[in-house]
N, C-alpha and C positions, 0 to 999 in steps of 0.2 A: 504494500500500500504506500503510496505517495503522496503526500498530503498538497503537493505542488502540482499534482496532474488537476486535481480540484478548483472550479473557477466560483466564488462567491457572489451572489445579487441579492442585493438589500436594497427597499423600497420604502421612502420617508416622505411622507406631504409636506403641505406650505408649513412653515413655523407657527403662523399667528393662527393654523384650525387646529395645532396639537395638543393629545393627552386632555383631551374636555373632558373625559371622567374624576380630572383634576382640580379642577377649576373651583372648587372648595376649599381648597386648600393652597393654592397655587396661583400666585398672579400671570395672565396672560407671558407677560413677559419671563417670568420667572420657568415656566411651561417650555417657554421657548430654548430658554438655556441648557431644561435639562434636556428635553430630546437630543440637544446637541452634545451635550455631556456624555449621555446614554449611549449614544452613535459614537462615540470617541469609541468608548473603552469596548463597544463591540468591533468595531474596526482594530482596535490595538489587539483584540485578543485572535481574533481573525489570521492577523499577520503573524502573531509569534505561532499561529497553528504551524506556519510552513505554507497555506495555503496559494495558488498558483497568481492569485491577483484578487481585488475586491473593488465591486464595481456598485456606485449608490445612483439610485434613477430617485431625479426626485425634481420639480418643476420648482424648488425653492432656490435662489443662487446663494444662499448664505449658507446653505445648506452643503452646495456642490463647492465652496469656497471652502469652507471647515475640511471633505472628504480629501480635496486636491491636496491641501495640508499633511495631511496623515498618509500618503503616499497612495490614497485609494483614489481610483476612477469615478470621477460622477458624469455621468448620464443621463440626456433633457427625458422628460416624462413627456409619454406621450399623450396625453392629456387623454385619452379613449372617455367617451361620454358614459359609458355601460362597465363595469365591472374593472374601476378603476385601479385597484391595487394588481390583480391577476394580471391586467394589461399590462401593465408597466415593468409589473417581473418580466414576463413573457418576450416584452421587446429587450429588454436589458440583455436576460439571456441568449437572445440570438443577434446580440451587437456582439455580447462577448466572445461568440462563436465563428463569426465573419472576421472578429480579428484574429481570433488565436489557432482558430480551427475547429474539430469534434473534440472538445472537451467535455469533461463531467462537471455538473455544474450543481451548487448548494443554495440554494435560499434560506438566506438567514433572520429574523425581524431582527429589529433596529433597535427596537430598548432591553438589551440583554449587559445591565452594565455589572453584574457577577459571572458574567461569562470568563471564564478561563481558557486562556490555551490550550493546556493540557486535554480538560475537558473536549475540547472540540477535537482534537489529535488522536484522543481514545473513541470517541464515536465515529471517525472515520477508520479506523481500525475495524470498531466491531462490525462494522454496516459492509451487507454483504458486498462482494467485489463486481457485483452485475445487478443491473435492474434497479427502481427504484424506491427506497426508504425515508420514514418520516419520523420524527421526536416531535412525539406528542407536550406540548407545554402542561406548566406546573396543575390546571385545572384540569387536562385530560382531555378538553376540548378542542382548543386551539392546536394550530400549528406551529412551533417554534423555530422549526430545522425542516428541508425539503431536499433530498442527496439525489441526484439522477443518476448513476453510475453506467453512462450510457452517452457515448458522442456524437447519436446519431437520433436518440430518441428526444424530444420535446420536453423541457421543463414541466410543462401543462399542471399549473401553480392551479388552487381550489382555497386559498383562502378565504375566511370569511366567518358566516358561522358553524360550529360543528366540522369546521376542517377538517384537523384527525383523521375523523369518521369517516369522510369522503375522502383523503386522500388512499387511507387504506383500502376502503370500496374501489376505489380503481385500481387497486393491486400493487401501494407503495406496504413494505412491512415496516412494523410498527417493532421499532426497537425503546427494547426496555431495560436500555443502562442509566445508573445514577448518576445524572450531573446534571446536580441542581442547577446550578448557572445557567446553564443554557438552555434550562426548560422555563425558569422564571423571567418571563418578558413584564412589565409593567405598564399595567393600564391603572390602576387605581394606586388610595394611599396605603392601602393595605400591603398589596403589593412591593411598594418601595420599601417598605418600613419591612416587608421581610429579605429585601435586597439588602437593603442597609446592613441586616444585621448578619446575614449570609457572609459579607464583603462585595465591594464594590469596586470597579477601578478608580485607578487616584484620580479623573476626570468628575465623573459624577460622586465619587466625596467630594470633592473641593466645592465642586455645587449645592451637594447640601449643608455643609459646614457655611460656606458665607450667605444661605439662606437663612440660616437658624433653622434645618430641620430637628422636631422635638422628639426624636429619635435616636439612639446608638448609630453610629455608624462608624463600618469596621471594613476596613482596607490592609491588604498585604501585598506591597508590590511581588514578592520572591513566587505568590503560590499562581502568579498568571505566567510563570515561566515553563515553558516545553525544552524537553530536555537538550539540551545542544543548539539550543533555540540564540540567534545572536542580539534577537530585542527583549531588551527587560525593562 
């Protein structure tokens, strides 16, 4: 297994419509920062996988400004009127395939900011070497992770509600390794508050430390390291 044959797409909207299930707790702006926070330490941890490149589609330029930063690819959204986030993966991944070739390619969400390295390094290990695999997220519902291990077969992304469910019905297998990180995406405050206490990367701590989140919040640079991995 080669965690560099693996091509990553991650799918972020505009800034000022994110994370509304927040918006109690969380000023507009404030919303703003973590998505982008969130998005760091996914992309950071993305990269020290080994993964072959990571590519963020997303119609925001502060957004695609942040990812060019962190050594990731952003890529315009294509605005599709109907089934807006599946579209968006869907062209991302065949941008990324016109460049590089038949690669395998990962869809990842975007607020996984206890995502680990390692973690992601161990699921591409276990997930079979053909066809494609899903991680189911922390609720069982959602989709966290979308593996195609196939350079010729079509991403054909299903999120939305009951993901999972549907991606499995289409014949992705449903892998049942432990890692937590990168099953816990964040939509609410519930959520964060058990990111926070999980660990988070040092981007979205630093976000909630000069927010005053009223929460623990627990960071370890060393445990987002893969082994032989040259970013830490």
């Amino acid at each position: 297994m080669r965690p560099d044959a693996v091509h990553a797409v991650i799918a972020v909207k505009n800034l000022d419509s994110a994370k509304s299930r927040l918006a109690d707790r969380l000023s507009p702006a404030e919303r703003s920062r973590l998505v982008l926070a969130m998005l760091s330490d996914t992309v950071t941890a993305a990269t020290i996988a080994g993964l072959g490149s990571v590519t963020v589609v997303t119609p925001d330029a502060d957004v695609a400004a942040a990812v060019r930063a962190l050594g990731a690819h952003a890529h315009p959204d294509p605005a599709a009127a109907d089934d807006g986030l599946n579209a968006a993966l869907t062209d991302a991944a065949a941008a990324v395939r016109r460049t590089r070739g038949p690669v395998e390619l990962l869809a990842l969400q975007a607020d996984l900011p206890a995502l680990r390295g390692d973690e992601l390094h161990d699921m591409l290990t276990t997930a079979p070497s053909t066809g494609r695999s899903v991680v189911a997220d922390h609720t069982g519902h959602g989709t966290a992770a979308l593996l195609v291990r196939d350079g010729i077969a079509p991403l054909a992304p299903l999120f939305g509600p009951n993901s999972a469910r549907r991606h499995i019905d289409s014949g992705a297998k449903d892998l049942a390794g432990e890692w937590p990180g990168l099953r816990l995406d964040v939509d609410t405050a519930a959520d964060l508050t058990a990111a926070a206490a999980l660990g988070v990367g040092p981007a979205t701590a630093a976000l909630l430390e000069d927010i005053g989140w009223p929460h623990p919040v627990h960071t370890d640079l060393t445990r987002r390291c893969t082994a032989g991995s040259h970013v830490c």
